[in-house]
C-alpha positions as CSV (number, residue, x, y, z in Angstrom):
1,X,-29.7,9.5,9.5
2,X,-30.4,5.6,9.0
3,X,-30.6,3.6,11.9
4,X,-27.1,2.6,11.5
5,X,-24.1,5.0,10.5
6,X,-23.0,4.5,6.7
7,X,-19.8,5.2,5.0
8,X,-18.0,5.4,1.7
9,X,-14.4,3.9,1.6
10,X,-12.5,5.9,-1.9
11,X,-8.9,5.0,-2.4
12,X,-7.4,3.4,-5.6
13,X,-5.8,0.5,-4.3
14,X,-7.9,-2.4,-3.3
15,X,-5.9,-3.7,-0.4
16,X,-5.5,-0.5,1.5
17,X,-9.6,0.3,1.1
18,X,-10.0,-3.6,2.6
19,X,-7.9,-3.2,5.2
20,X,-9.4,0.1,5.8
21,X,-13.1,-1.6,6.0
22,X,-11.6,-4.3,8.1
23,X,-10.3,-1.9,10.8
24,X,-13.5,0.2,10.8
25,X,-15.4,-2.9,11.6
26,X,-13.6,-3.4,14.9
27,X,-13.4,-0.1,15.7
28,X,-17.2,0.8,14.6
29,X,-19.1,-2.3,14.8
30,X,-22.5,-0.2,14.0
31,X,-20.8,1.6,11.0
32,X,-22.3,-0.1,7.5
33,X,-19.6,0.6,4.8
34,X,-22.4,0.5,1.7
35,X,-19.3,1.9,-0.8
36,X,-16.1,1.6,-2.1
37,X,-14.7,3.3,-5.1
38,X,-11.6,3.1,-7.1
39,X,-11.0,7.1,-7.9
40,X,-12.7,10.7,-6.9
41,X,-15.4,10.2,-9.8
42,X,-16.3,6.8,-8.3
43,X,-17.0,8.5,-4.8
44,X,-18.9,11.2,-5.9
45,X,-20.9,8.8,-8.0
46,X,-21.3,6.7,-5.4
47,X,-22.4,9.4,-2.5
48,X,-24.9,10.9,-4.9
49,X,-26.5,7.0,-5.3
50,X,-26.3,6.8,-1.5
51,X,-25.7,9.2,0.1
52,X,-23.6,7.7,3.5
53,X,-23.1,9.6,6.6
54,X,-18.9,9.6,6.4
55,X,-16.6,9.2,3.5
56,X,-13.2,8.3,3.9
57,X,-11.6,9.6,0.9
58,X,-7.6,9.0,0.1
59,X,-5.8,12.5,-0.7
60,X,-4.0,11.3,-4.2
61,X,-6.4,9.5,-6.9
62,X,-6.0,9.2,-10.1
63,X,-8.4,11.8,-12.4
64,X,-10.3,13.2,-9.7
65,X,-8.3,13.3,-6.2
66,X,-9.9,12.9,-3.2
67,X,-10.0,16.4,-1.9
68,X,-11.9,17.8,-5.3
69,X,-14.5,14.7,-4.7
70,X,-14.8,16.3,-1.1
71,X,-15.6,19.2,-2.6
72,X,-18.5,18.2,-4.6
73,X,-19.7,16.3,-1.6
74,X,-19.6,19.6,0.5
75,X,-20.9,19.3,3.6
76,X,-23.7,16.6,2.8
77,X,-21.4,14.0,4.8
78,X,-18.8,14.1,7.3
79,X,-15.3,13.6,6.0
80,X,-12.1,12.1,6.7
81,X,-9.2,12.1,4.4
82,X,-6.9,9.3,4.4
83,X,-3.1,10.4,3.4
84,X,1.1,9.5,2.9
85,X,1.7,12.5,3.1
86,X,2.2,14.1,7.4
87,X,2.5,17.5,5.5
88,X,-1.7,17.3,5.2
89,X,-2.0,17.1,8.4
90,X,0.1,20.1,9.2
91,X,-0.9,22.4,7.1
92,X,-4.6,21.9,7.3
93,X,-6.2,19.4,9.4
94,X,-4.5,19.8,12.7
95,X,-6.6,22.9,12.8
96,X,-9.3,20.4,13.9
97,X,-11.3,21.3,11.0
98,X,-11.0,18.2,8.7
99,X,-10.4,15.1,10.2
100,X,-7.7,13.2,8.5
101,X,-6.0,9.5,8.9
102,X,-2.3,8.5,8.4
103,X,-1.2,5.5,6.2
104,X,-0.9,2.8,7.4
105,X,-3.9,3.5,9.9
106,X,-3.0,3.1,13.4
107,X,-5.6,1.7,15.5
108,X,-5.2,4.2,18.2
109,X,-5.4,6.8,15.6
110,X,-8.7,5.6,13.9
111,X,-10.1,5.1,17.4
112,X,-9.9,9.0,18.3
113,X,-11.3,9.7,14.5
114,X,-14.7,7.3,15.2
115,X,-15.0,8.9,18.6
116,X,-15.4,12.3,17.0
117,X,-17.8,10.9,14.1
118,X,-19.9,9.5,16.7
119,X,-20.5,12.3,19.0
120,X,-20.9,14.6,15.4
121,X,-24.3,11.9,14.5
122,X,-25.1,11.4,17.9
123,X,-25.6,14.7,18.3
124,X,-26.8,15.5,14.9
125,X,-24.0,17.8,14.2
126,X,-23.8,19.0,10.5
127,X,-21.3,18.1,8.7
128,X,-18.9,21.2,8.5
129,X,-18.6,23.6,5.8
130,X,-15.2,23.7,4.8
131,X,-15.0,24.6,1.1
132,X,-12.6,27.7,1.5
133,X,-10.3,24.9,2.5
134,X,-10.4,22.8,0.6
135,X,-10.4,24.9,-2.2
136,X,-7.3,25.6,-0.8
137,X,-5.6,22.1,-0.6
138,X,-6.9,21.9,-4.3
139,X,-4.8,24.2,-5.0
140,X,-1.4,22.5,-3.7
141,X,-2.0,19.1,-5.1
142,X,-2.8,21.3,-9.1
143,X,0.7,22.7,-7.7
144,X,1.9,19.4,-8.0
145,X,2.2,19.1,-4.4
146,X,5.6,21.5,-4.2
147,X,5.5,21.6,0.0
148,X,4.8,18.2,0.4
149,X,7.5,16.3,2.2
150,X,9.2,13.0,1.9
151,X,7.5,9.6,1.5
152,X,7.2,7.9,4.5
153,X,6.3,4.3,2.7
154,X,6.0,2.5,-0.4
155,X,3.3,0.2,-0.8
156,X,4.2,-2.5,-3.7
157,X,2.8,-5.9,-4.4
158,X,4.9,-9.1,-3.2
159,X,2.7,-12.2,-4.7
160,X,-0.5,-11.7,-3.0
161,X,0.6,-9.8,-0.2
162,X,0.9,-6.0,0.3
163,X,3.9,-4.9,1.7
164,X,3.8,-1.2,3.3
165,X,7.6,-1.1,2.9
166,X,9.2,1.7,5.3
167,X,11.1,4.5,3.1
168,X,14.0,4.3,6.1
169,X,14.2,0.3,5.4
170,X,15.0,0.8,1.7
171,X,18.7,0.1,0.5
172,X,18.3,1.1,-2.7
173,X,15.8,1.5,-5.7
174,X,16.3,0.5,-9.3
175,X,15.0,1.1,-13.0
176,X,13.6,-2.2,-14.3
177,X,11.6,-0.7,-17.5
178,X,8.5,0.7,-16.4
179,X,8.9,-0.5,-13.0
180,X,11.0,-0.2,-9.9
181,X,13.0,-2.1,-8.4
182,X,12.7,-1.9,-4.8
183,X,15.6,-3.6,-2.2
184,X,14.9,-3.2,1.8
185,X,15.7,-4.9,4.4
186,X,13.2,-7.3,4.7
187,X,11.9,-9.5,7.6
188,X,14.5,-11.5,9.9
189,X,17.4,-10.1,8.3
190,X,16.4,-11.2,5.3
191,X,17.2,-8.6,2.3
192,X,13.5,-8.1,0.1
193,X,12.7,-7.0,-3.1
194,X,9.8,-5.9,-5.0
195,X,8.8,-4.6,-8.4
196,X,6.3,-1.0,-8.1
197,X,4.5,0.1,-10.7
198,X,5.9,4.1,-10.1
199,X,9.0,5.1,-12.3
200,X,12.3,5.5,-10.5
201,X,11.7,9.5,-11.2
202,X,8.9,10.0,-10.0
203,X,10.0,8.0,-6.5
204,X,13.4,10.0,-6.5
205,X,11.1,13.3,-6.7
206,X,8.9,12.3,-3.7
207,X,12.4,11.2,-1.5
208,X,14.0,12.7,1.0
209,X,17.0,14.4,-1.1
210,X,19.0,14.3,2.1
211,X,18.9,10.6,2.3
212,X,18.5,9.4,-1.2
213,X,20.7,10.6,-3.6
214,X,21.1,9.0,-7.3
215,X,23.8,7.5,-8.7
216,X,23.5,5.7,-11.8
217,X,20.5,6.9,-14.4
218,X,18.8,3.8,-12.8
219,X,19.9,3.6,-9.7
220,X,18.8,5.5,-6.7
221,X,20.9,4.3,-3.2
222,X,20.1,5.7,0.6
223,X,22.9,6.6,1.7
224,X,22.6,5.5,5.3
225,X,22.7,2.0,3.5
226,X,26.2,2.6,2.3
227,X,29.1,0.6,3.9
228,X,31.9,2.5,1.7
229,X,32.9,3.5,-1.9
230,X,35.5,2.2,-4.1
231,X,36.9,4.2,-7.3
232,X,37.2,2.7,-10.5
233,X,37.9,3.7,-13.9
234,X,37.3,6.5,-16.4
235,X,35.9,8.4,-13.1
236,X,33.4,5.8,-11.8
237,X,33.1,4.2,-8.9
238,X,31.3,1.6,-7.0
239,X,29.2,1.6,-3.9
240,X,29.1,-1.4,-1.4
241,X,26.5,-2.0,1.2
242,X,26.1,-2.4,4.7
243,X,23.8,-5.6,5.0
244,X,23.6,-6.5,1.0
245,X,25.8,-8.2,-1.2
246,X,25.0,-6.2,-4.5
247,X,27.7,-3.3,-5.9
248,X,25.9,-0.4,-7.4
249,X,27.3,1.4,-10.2
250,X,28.2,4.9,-9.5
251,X,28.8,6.6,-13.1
252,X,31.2,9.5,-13.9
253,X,27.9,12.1,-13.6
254,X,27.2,11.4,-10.2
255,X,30.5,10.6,-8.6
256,X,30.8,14.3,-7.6
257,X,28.1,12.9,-4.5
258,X,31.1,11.4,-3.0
259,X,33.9,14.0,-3.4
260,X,34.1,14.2,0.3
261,X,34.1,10.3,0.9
């Protein structure tokens, strides 16, 4: 090991592997990040060039996710997947044999992880085999990730901030082309919107189907949002929110949602 600890930062959004640099360097002064890379084949490329003591690697990449780059690491480096997704953590890492981190990172969080990765180089630990795992985590992302739960947060791009917008603080979400629409709450009161870069499908897919339901072929509403239903008509109707001014179309294929309203 060098004479100070290095590390690899994979995730594919620029922000989230700054902010992720900038919290390691408080809460591992000693740690040298010598990488970042954009997708699995990035980090793989990049360990083999450098080979750093830990790589923190997000779960979902495009091409090559992070779990099949942490299999072509092995267990040359000590690992720490970084996830949306609770259900990881569950299934597989609570077991205490990956270590895995929680978007957005908590500090307390990230604190236990870097206590463990010390004590693992202070005492020269190896890094732990764990390729009949992942092998098998693999597996459930090719799946398509069937068993993985609701999002938790959507990160989207307000001018040159990143907003990690809570899914529970979302009103409603509409089609705008290839984008999304997204309407929360907002700071102060304030209602927000931003434009993400996922299709409203996919979103609805990865949503609590409890809580979001759609309504319109573009329109996608939480229903905790709703303040009350009016009928129109032709069987449609129209849905008016709690803390927004805006009346969503409810169309004649989805009004069956509210039979009980």
């Amino acid at each position: 090991m060098s004479a100070r600890p290095t590390a690899l930062i994979a995730d594919d959004e620029p922000l989230l592997r700054e902010a992720l640099a900038g919290q390691l360097a408080k809460a591992w002064p000693e740690l040298q990040v010598v990488a970042q890379a954009r997708n699995g084949r990035e980090a793989v490329e990049q360990f083999e060039a450098l080979r750093p003591d830990v790589c923190f690697l997000d779960v979902h990449m495009p091409g090559l996710s992070g779990v099949e780059a942490a299999r072509q690491i092995g267990s040359r480096a000590h690992l720490v997947f970084v996830t949306a997704y609770d259900h990881y953590a569950v299934q597989a890492f609570n077991e205490g044999v990956l270590d895995y981190l929680v978007k957005p990172v908590e500090a307390a969080r990230l604190a236990a992880t870097v206590a463990r990765l010390q004590q693992r180089l202070r005492s020269a630990q190896p890094a732990l085999d764990t390729d009949a795992l992942l092998q098998q985590l693999a597996t459930q992302l090719q799946k398509g990730g069937a068993a993985a739960p609701a999002l938790r947060w959507i990160r989207a791009q307000v001018g040159q901030t990143l907003r990690l917008i809570p899914v529970d603080e979302i009103d409603y979400l509409r089609s705008d082309s290839k984008y999304t629409m997204v309407a929360w709450q907002g700071d102060a009161g304030r209602p927000g919107e931003a434009l993400v870069r996922t299709p409203l499908k996919d979103l609805l897919a990865q949503l609590d189907a409890e809580q979001f339901v759609q309504v319109h072929r573009s329109v996608v509403v939480n229903l905790r949002a709703i303040s009350h239903l009016t009928r129109g008509d032709n069987e449609t109707a129209s849905v008016h929110l709690k803390q927004r001014s805006e009346v969503l179309p409810v169309s004649r294929q989805y009004l069956y949602r509210f039979r009980q309203m």
